[in-house]
N, C-alpha and C positions, 0 to 999 in steps of 0.2 A: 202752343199750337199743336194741331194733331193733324196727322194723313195717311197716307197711303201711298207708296212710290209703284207704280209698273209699269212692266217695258208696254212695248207696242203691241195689239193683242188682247192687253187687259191681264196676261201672268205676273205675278205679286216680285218684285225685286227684292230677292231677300237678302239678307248680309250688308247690302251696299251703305254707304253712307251719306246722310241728309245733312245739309248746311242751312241756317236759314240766315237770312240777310236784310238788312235796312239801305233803302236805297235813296241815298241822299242828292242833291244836284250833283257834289267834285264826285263824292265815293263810295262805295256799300261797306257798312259797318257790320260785321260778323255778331249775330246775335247769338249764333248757338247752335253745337252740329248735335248728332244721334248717329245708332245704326238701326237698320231697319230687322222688326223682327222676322220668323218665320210664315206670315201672313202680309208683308212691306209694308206694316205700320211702323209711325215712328209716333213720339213726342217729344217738343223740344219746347222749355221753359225759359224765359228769360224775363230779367229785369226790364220793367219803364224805363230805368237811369238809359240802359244802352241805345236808346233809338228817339229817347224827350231830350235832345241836347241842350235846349234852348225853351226861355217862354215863349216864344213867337209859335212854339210847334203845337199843335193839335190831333188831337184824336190818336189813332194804332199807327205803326209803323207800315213803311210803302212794303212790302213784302215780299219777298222772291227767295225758293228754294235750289238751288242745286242738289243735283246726284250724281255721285261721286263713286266708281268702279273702285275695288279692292286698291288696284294699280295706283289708284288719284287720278285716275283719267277721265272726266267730265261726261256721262251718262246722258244727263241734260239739266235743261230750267226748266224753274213755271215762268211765266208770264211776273210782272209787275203789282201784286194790288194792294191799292193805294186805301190806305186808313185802310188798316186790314184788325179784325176786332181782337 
């Protein structure tokens, strides 16, 4: 998956660090962090295995990023989306 993190404004977040996450009914399952570059791109790879825990499951993972201040101090979320490709 690929993006772009920035604050409010639209100025590019750089250095900070991206989490991305699978969001199950009990828990969110850690798919895989980055650091953003000096433009607040990231990309972050990850295995099917980590988010197809089951056959019942279908399609991409529910998806939701955090960002993460130097400190570890919670930046923000995105949003939820669901079968994300």
């Amino acid at each position: 998956m690929r993006g772009q993190a920035t604050f409010a404004g639209g100025r590019p977040a750089v250095g900070v660090t991206v989490r991305a996450f699978d969001q199950d009914v009990a828990r969110a399952t850690l798919l895989g962090e980055t650091i953003t570059d000096d433009t607040g791109q990231y990309t972050i790879n990850f295995a099917e295995s980590l988010f197809r825990r089951s056959p019942a499951e279908r399609g991409g993972p529910e998806l939701f990023v955090q960002v993460l201040a130097a400190d570890g101090s919670l930046l923000g979320r995105s949003i939820v989306r669901r079968n994300a490709a």
